[in-house]
mmCIF file as gemmi writes it, N, C-alpha and C atoms, coordinates in Angstrom:
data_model
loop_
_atom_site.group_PDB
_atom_site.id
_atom_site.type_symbol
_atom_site.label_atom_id
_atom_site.label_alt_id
_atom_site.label_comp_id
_atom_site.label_asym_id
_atom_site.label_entity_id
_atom_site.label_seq_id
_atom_site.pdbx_PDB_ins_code
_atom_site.Cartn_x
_atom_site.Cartn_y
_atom_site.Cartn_z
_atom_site.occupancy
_atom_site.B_iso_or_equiv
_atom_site.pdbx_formal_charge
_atom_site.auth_seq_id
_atom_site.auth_asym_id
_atom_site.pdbx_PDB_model_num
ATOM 1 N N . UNK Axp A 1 ? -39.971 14.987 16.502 1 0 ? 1 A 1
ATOM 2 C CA . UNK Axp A 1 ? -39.981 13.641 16.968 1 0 ? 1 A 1
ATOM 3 C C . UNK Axp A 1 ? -39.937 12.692 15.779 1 0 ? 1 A 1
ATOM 4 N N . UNK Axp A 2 ? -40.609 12.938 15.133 1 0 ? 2 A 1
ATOM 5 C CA . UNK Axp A 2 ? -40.941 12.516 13.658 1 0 ? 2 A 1
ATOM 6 C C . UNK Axp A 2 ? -39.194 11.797 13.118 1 0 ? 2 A 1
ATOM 7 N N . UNK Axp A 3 ? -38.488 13.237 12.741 1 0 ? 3 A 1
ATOM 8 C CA . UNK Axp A 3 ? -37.514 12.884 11.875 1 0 ? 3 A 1
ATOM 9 C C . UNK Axp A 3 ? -36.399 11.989 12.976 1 0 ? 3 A 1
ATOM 10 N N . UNK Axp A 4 ? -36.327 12.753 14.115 1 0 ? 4 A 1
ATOM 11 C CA . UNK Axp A 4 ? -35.532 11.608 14.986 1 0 ? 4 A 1
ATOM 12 C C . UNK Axp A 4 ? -35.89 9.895 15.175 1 0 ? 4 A 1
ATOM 13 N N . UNK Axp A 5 ? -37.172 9.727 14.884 1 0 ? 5 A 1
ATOM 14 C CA . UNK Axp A 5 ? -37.666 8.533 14.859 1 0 ? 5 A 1
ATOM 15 C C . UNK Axp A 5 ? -37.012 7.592 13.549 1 0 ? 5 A 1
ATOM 16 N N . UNK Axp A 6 ? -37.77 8.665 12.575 1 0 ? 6 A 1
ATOM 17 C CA . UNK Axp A 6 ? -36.839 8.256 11.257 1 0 ? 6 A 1
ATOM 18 C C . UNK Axp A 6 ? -35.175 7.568 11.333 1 0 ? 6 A 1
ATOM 19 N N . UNK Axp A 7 ? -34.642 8.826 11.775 1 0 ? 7 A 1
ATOM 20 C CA . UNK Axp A 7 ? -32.999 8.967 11.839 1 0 ? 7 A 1
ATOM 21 C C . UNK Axp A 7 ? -32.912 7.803 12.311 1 0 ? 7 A 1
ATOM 22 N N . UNK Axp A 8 ? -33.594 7.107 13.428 1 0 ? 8 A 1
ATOM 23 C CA . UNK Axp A 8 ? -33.533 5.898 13.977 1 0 ? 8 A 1
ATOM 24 C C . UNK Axp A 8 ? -33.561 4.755 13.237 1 0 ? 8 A 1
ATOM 25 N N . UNK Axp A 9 ? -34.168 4.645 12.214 1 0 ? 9 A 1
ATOM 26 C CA . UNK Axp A 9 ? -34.592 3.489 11.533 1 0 ? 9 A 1
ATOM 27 C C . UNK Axp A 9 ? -35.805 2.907 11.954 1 0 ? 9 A 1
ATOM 28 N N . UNK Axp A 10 ? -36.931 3.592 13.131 1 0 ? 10 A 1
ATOM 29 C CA . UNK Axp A 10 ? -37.456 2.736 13.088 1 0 ? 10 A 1
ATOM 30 C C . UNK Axp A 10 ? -38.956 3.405 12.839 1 0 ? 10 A 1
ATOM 31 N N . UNK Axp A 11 ? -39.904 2.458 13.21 1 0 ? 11 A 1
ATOM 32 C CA . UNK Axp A 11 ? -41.265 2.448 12.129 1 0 ? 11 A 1
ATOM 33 C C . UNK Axp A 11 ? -41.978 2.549 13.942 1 0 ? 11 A 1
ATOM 34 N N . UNK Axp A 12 ? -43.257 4.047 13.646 1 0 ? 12 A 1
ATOM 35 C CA . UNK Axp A 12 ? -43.966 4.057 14.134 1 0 ? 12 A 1
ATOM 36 C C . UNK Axp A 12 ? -44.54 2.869 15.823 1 0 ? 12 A 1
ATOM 37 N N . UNK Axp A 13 ? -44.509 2.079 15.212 1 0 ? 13 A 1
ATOM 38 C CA . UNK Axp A 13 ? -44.86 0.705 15.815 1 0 ? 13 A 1
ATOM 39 C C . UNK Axp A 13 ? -43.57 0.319 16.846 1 0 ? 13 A 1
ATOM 40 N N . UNK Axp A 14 ? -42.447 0.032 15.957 1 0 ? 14 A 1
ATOM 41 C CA . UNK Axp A 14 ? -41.166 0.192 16.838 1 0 ? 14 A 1
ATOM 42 C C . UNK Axp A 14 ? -40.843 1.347 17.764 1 0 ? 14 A 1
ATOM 43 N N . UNK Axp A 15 ? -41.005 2.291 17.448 1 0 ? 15 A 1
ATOM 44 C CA . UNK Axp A 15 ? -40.808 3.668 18.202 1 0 ? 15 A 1
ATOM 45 C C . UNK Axp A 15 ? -41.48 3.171 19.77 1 0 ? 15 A 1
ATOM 46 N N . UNK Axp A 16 ? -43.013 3.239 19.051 1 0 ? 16 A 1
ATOM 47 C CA . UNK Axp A 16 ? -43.902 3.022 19.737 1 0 ? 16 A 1
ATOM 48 C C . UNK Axp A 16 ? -43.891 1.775 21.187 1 0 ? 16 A 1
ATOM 49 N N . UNK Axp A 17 ? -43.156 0.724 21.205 1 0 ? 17 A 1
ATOM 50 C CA . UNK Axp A 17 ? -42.874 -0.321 21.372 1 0 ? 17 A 1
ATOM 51 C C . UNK Axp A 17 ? -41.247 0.008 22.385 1 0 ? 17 A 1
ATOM 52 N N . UNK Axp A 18 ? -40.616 0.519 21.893 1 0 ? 18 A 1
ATOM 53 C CA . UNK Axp A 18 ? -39.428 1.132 22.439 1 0 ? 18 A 1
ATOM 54 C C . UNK Axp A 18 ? -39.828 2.058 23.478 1 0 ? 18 A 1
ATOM 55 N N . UNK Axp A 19 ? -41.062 2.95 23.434 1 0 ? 19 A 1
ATOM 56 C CA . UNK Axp A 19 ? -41.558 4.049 24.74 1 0 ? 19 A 1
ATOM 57 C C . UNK Axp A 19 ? -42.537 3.538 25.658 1 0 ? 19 A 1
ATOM 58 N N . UNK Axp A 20 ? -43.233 2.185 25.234 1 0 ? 20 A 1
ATOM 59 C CA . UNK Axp A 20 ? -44.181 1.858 26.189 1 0 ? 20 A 1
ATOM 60 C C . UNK Axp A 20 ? -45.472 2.644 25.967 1 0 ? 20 A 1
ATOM 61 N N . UNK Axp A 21 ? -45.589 2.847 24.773 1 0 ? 21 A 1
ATOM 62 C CA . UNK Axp A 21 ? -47.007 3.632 24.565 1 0 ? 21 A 1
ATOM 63 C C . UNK Axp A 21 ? -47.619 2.971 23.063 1 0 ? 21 A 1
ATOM 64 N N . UNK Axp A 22 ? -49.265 3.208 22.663 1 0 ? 22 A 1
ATOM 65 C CA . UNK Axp A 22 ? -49.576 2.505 21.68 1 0 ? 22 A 1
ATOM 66 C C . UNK Axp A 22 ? -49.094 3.325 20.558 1 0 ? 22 A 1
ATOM 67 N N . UNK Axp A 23 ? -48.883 2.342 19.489 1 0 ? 23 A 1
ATOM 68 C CA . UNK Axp A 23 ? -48.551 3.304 18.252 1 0 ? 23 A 1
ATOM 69 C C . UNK Axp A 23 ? -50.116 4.505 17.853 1 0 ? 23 A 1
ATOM 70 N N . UNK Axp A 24 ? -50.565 4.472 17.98 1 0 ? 24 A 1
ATOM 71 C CA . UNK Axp A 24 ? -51.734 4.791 17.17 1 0 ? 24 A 1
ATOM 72 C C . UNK Axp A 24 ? -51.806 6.438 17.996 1 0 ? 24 A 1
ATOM 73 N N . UNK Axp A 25 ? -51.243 6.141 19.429 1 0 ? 25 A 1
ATOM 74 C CA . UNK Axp A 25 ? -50.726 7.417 20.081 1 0 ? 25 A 1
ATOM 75 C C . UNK Axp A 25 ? -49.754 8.559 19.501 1 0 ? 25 A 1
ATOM 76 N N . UNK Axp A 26 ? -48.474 7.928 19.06 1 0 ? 26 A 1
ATOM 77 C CA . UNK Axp A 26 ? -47.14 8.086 18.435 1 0 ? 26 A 1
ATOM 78 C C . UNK Axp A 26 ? -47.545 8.458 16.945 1 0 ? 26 A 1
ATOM 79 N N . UNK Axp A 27 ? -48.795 8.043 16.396 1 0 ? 27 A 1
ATOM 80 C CA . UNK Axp A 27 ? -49.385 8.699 15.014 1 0 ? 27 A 1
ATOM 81 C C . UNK Axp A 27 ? -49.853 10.2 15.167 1 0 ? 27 A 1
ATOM 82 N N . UNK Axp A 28 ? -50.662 10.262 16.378 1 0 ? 28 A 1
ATOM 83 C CA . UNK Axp A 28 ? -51.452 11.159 16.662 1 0 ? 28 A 1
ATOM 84 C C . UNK Axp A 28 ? -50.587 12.515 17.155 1 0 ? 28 A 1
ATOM 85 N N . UNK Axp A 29 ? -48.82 11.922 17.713 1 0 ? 29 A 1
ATOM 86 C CA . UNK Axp A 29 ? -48.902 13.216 17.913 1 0 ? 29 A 1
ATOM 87 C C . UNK Axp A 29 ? -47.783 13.618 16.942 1 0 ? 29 A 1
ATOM 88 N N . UNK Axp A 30 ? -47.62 12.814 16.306 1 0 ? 30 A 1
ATOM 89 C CA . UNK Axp A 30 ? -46.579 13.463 14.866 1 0 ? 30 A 1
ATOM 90 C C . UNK Axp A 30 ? -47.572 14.049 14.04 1 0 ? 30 A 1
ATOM 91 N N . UNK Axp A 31 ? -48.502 13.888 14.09 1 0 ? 31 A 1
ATOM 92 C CA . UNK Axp A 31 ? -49.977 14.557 13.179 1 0 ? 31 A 1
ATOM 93 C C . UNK Axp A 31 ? -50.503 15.609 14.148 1 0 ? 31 A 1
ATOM 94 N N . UNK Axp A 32 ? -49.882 16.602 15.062 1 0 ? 32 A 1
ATOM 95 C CA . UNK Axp A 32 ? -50.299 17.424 15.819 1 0 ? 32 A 1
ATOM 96 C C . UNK Axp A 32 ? -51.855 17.341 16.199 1 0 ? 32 A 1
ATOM 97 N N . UNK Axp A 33 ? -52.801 15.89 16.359 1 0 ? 33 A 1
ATOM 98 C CA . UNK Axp A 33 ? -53.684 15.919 16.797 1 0 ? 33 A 1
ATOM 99 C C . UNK Axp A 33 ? -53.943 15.517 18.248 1 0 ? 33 A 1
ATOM 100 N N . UNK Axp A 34 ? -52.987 15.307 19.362 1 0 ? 34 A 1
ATOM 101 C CA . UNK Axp A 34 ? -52.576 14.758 20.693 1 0 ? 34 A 1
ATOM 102 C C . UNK Axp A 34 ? -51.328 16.154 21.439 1 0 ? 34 A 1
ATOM 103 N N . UNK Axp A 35 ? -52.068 16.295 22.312 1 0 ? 35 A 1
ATOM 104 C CA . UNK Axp A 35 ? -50.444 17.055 22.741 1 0 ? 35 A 1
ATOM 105 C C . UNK Axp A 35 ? -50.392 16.035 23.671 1 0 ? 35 A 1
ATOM 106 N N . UNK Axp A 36 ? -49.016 15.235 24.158 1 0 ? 36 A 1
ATOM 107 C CA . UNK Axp A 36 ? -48.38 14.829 25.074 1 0 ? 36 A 1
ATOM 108 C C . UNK Axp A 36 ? -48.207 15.009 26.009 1 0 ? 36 A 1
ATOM 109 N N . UNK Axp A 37 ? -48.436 14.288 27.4 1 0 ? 37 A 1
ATOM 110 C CA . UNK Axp A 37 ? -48.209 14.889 28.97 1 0 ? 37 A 1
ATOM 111 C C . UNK Axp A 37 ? -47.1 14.512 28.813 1 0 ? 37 A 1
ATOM 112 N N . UNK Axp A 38 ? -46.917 15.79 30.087 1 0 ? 38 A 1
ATOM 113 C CA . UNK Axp A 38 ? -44.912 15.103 30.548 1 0 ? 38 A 1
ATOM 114 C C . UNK Axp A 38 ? -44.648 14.09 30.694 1 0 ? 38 A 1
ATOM 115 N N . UNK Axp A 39 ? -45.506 13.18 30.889 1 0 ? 39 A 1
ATOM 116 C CA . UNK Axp A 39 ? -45.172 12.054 31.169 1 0 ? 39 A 1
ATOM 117 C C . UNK Axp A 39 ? -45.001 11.089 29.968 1 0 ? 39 A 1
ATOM 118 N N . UNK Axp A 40 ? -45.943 11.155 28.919 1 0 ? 40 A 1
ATOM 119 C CA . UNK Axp A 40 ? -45.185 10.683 27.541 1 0 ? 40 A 1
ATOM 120 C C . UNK Axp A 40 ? -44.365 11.179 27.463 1 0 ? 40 A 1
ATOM 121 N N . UNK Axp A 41 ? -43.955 12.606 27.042 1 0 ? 41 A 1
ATOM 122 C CA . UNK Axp A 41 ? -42.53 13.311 26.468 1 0 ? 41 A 1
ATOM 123 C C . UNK Axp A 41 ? -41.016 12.173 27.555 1 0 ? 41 A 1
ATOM 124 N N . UNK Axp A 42 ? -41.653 12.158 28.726 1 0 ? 42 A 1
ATOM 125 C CA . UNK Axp A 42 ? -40.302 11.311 28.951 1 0 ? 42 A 1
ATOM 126 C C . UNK Axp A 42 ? -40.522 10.174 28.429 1 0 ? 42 A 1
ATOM 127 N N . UNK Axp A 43 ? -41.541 9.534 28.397 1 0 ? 43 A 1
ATOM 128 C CA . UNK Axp A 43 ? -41.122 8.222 27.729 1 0 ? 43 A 1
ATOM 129 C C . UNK Axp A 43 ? -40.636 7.879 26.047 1 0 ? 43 A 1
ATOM 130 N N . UNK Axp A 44 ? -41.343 9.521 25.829 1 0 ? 44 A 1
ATOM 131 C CA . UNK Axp A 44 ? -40.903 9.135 24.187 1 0 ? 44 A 1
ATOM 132 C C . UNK Axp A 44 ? -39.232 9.66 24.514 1 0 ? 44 A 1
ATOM 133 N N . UNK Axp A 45 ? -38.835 10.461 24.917 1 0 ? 45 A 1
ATOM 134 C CA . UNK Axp A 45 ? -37.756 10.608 24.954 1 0 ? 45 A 1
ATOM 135 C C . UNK Axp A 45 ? -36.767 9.586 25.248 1 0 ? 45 A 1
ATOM 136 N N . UNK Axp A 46 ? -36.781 8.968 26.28 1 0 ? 46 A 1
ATOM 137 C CA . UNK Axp A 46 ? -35.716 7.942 27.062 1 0 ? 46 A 1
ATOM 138 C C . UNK Axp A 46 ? -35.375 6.995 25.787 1 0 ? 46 A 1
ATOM 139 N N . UNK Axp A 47 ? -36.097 6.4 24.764 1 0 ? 47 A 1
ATOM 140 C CA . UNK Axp A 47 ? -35.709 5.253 23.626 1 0 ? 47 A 1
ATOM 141 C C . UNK Axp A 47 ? -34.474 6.03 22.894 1 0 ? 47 A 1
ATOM 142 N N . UNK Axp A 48 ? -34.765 7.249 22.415 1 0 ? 48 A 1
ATOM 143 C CA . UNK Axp A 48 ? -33.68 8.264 21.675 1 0 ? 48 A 1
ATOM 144 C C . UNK Axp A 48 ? -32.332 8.533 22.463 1 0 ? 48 A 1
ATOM 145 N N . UNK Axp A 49 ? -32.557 8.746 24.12 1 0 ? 49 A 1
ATOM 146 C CA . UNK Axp A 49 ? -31.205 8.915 24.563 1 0 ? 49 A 1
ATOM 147 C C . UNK Axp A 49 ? -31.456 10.623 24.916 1 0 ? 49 A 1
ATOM 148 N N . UNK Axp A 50 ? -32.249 11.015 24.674 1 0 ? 50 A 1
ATOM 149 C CA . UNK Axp A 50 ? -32.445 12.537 24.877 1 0 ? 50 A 1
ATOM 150 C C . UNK Axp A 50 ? -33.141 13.171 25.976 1 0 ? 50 A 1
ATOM 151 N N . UNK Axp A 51 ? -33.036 14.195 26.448 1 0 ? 51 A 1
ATOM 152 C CA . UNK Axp A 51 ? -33.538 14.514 27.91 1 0 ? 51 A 1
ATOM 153 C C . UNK Axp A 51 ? -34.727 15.041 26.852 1 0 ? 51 A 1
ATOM 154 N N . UNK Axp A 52 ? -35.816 14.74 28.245 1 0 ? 52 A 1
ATOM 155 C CA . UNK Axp A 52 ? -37.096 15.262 27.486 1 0 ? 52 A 1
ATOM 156 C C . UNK Axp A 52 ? -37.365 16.461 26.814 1 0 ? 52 A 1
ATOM 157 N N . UNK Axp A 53 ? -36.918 17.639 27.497 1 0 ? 53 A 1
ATOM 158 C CA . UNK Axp A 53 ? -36.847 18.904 27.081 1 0 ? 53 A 1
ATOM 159 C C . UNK Axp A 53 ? -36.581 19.06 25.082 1 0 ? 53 A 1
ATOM 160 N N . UNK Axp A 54 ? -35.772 18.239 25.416 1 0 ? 54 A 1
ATOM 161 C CA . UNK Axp A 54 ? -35.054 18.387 23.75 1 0 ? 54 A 1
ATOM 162 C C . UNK Axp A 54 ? -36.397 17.945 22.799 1 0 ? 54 A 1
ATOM 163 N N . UNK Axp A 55 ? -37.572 17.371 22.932 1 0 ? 55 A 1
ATOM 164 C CA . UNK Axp A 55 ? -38.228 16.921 22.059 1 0 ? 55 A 1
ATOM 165 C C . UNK Axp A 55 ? -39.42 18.452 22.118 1 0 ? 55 A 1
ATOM 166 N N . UNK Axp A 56 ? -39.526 18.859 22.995 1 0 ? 56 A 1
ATOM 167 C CA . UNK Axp A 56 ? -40.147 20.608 22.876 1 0 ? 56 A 1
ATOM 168 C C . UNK Axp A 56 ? -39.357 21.419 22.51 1 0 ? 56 A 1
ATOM 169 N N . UNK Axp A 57 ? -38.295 21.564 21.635 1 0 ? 57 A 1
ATOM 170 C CA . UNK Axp A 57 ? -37.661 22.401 21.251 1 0 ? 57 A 1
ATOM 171 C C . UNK Axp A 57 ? -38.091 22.535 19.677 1 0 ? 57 A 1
């Protein structure tokens, strides 16, 4: 999630802001301290353009 965020250009906060979730969330789970419900994974997904699946791979 991390480097696709990157690839994006954008910053934590933006990511964050783009999925409808707090950044401080979006820290936690690039720092493997949060696992994500399905229900984040789609939201982090939908800003990227990617079906959710693709971010558990």
């Amino acid at each position: 999630m991390r480097r696709l965020r990157e690839e994006n250009g954008w910053s934590q906060e933006d990511y964050a802001d783009r999925a409808g979730i707090h950044r401080t969330y979006v820290s936690d789970i690039e720092r493997g301290k949060r696992n994500p419900t399905v229900t984040v994974v789609e939201k982090l997904a939908k800003p990227l353009g990617l079906p959710p699946g693709r971010l558990l791979d």
